[in-house]
PDB file as gemmi writes it, atoms N, CA and C in Angstrom:
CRYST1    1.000    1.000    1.000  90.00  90.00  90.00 P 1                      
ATOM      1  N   UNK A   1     124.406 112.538 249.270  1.00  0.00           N  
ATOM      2  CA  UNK A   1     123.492 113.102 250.243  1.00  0.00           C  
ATOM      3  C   UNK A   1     124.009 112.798 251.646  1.00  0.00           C  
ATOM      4  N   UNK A   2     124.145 113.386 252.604  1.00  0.00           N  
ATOM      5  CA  UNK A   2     124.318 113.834 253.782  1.00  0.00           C  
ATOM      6  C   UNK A   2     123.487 112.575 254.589  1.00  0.00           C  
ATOM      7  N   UNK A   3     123.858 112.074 255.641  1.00  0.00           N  
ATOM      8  CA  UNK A   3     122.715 111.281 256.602  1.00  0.00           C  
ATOM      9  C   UNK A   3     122.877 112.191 257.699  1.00  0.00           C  
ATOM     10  N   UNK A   4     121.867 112.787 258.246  1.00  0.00           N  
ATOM     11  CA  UNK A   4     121.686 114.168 259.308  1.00  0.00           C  
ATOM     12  C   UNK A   4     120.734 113.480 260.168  1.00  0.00           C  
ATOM     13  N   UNK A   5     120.649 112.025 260.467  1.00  0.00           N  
ATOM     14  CA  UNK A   5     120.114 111.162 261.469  1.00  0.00           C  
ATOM     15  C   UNK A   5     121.160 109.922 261.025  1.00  0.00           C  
ATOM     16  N   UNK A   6     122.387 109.610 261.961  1.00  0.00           N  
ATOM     17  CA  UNK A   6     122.883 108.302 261.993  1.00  0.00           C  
ATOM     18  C   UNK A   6     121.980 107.217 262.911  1.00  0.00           C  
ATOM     19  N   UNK A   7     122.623 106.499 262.730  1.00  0.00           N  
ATOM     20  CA  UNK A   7     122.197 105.039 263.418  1.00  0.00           C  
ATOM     21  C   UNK A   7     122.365 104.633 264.580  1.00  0.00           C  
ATOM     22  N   UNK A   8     124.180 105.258 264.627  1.00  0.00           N  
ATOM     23  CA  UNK A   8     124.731 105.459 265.553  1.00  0.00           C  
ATOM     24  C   UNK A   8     126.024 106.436 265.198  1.00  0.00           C  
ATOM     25  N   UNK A   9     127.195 106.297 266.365  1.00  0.00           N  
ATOM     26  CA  UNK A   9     127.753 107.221 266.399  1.00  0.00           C  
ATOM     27  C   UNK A   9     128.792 106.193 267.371  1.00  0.00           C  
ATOM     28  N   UNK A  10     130.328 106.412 266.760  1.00  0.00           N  
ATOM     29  CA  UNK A  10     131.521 105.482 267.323  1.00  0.00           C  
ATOM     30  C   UNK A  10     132.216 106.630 268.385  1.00  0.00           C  
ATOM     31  N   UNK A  11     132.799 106.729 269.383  1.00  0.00           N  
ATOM     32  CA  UNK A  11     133.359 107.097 269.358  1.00  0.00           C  
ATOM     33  C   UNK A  11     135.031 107.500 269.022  1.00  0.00           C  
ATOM     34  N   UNK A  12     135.315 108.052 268.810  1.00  0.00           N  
ATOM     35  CA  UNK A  12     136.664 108.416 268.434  1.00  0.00           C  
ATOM     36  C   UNK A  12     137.746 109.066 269.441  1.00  0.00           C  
ATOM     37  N   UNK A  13     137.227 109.662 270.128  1.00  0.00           N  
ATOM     38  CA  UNK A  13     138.344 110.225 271.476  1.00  0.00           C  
ATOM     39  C   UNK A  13     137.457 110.433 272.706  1.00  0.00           C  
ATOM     40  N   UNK A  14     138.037 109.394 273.877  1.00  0.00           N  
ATOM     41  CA  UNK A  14     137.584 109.602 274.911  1.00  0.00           C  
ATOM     42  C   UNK A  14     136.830 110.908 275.643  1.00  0.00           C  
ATOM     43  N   UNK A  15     135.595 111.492 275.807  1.00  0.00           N  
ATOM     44  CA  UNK A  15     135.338 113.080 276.516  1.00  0.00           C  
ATOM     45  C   UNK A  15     133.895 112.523 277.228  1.00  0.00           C  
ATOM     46  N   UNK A  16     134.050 112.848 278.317  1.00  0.00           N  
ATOM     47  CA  UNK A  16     132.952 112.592 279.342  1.00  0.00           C  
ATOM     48  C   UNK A  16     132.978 111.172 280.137  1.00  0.00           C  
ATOM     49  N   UNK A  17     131.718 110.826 279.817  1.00  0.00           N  
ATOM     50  CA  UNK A  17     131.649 109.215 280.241  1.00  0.00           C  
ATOM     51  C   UNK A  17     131.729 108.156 279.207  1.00  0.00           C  
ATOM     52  N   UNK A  18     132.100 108.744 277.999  1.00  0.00           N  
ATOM     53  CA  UNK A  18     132.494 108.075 276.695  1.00  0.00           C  
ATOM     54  C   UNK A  18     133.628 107.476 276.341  1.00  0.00           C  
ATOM     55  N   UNK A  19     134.168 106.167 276.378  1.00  0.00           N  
ATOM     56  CA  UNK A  19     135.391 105.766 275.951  1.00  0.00           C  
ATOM     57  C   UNK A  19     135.965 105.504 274.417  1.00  0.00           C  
ATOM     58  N   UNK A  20     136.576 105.567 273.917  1.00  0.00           N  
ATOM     59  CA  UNK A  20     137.479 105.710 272.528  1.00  0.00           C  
ATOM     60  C   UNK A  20     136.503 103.875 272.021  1.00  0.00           C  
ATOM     61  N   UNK A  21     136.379 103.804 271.502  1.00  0.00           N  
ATOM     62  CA  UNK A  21     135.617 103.153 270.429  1.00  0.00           C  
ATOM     63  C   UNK A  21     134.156 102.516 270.833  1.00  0.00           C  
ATOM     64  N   UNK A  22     133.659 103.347 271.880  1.00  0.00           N  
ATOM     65  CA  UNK A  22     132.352 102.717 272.005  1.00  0.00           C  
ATOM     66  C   UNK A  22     130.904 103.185 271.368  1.00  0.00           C  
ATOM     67  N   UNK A  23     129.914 102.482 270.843  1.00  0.00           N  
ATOM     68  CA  UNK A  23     129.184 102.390 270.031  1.00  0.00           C  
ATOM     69  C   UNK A  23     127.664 103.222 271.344  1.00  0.00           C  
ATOM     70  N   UNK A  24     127.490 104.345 270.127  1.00  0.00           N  
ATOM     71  CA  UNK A  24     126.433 105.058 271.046  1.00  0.00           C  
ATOM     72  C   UNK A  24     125.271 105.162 270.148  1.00  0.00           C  
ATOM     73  N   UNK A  25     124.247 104.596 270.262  1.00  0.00           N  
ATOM     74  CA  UNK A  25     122.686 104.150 269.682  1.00  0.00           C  
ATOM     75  C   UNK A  25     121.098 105.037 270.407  1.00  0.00           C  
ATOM     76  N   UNK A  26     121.671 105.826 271.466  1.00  0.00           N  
ATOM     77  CA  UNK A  26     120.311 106.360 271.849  1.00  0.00           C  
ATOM     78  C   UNK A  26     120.318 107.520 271.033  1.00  0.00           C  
ATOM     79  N   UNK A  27     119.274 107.543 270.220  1.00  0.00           N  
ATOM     80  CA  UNK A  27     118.619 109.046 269.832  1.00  0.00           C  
ATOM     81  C   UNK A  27     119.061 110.629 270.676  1.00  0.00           C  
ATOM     82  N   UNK A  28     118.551 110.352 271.904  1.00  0.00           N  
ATOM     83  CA  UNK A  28     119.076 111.540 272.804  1.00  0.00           C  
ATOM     84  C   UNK A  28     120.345 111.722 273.339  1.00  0.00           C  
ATOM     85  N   UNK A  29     121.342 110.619 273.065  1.00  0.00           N  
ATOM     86  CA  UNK A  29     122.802 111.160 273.141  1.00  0.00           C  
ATOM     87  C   UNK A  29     122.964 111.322 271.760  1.00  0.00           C  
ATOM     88  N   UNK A  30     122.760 110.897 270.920  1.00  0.00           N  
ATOM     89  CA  UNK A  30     123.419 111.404 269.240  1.00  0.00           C  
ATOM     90  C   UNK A  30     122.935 112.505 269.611  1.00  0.00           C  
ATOM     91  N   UNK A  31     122.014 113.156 269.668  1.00  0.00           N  
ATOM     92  CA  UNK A  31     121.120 114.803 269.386  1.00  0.00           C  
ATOM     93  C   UNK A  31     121.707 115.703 270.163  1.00  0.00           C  
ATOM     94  N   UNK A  32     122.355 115.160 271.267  1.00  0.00           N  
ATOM     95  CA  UNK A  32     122.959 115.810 272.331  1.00  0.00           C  
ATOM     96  C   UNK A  32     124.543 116.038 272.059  1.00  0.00           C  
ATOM     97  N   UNK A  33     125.114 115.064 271.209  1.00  0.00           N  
ATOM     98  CA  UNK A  33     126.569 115.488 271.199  1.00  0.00           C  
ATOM     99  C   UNK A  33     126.824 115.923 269.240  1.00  0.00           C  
ATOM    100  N   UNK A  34     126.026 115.616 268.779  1.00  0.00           N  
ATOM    101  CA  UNK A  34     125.979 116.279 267.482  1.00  0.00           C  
ATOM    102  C   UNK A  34     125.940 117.625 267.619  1.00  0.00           C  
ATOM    103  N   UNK A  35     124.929 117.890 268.632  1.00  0.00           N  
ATOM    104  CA  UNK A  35     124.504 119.598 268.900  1.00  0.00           C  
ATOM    105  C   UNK A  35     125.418 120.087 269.246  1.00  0.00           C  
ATOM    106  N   UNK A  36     126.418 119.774 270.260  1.00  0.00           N  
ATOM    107  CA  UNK A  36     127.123 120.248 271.199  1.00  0.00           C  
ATOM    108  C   UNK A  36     128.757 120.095 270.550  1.00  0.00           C  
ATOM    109  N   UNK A  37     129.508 120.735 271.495  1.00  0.00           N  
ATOM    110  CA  UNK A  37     130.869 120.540 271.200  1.00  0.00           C  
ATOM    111  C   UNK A  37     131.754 119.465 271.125  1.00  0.00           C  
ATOM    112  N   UNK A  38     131.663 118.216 270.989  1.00  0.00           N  
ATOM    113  CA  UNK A  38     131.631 116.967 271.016  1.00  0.00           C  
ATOM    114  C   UNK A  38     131.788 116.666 269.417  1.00  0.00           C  
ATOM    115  N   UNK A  39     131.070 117.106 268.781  1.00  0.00           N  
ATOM    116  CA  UNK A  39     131.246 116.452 267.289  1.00  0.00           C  
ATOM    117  C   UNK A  39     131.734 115.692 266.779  1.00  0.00           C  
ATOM    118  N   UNK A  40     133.365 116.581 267.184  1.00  0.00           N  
ATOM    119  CA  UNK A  40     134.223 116.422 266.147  1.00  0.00           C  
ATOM    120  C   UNK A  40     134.910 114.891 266.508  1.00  0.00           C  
ATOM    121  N   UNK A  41     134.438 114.838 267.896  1.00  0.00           N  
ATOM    122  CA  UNK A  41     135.000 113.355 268.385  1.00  0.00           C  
ATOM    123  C   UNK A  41     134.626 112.249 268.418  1.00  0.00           C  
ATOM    124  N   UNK A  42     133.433 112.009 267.427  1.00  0.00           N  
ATOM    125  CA  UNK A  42     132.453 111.184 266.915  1.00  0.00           C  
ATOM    126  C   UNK A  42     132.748 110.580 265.141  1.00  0.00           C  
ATOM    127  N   UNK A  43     132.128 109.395 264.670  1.00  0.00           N  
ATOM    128  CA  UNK A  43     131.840 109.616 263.811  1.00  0.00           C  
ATOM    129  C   UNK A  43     130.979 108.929 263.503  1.00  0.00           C  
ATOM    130  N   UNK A  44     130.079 109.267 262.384  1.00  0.00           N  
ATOM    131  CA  UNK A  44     128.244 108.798 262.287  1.00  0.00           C  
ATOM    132  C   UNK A  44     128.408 107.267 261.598  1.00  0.00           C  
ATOM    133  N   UNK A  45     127.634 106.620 261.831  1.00  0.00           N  
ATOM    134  CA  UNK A  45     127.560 105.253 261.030  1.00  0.00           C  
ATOM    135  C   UNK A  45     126.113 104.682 261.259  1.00  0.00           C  
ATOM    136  N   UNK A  46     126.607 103.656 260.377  1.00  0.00           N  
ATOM    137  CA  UNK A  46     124.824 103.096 259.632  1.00  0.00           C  
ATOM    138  C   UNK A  46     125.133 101.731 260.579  1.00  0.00           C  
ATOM    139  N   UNK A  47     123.914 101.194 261.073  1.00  0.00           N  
ATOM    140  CA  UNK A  47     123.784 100.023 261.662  1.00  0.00           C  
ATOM    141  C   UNK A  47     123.882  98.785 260.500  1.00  0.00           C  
ATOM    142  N   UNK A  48     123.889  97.703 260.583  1.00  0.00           N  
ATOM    143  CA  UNK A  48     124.123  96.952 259.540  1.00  0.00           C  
ATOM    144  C   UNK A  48     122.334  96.217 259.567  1.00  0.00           C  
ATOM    145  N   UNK A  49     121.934  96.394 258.276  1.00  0.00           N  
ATOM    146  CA  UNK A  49     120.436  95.844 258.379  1.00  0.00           C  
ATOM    147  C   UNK A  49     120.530  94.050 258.713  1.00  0.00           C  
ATOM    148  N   UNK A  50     119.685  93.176 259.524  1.00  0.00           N  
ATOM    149  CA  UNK A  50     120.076  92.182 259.526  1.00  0.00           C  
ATOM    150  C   UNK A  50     118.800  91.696 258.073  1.00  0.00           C  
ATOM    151  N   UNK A  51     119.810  90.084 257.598  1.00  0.00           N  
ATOM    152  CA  UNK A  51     119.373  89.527 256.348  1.00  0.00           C  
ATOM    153  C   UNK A  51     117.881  89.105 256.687  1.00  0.00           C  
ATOM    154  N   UNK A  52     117.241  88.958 255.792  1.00  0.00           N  
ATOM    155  CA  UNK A  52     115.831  88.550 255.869  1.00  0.00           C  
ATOM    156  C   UNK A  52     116.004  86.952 256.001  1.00  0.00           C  
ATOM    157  N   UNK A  53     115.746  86.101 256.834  1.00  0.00           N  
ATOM    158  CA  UNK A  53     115.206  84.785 257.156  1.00  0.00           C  
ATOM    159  C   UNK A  53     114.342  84.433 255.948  1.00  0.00           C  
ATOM    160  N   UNK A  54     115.142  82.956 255.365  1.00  0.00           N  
ATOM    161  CA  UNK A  54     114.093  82.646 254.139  1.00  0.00           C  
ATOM    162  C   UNK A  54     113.472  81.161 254.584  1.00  0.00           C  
ATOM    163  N   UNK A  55     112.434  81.166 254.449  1.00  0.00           N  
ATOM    164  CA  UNK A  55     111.875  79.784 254.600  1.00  0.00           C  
ATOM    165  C   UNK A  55     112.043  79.000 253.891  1.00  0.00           C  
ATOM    166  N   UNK A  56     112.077  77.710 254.707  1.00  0.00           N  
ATOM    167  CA  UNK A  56     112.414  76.609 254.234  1.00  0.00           C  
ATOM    168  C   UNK A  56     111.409  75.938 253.415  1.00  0.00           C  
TER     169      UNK A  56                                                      
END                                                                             
């Protein structure tokens, strides 16, 4: 199955104000460069869940 909402989004090739491996997390830039011509210079990824804290 497809994830058609990432977490985030790495970049992969410098375009705009975006540099080659930086980590982009707002909702309205993913929606904005998914949509747009940009795509292909992205790629989608999952945030890492943090571990659950066990009591002592």
């Amino acid at each position: 199955m497809t994830d058609v909402h990432p977490d985030a989004l790495v970049v992969l090739h410098a375009f705009g104000p975006y540099f080659r491996g930086q980590l982009l997390t707002d909702p309205a830039v993913i929606a904005a460069i998914l949509g747009g011509g940009n795509a292909s210079l992205v790629v989608r990824t999952r945030l890492p869940q943090p571990s659950p804290v066990q009591a002592e």
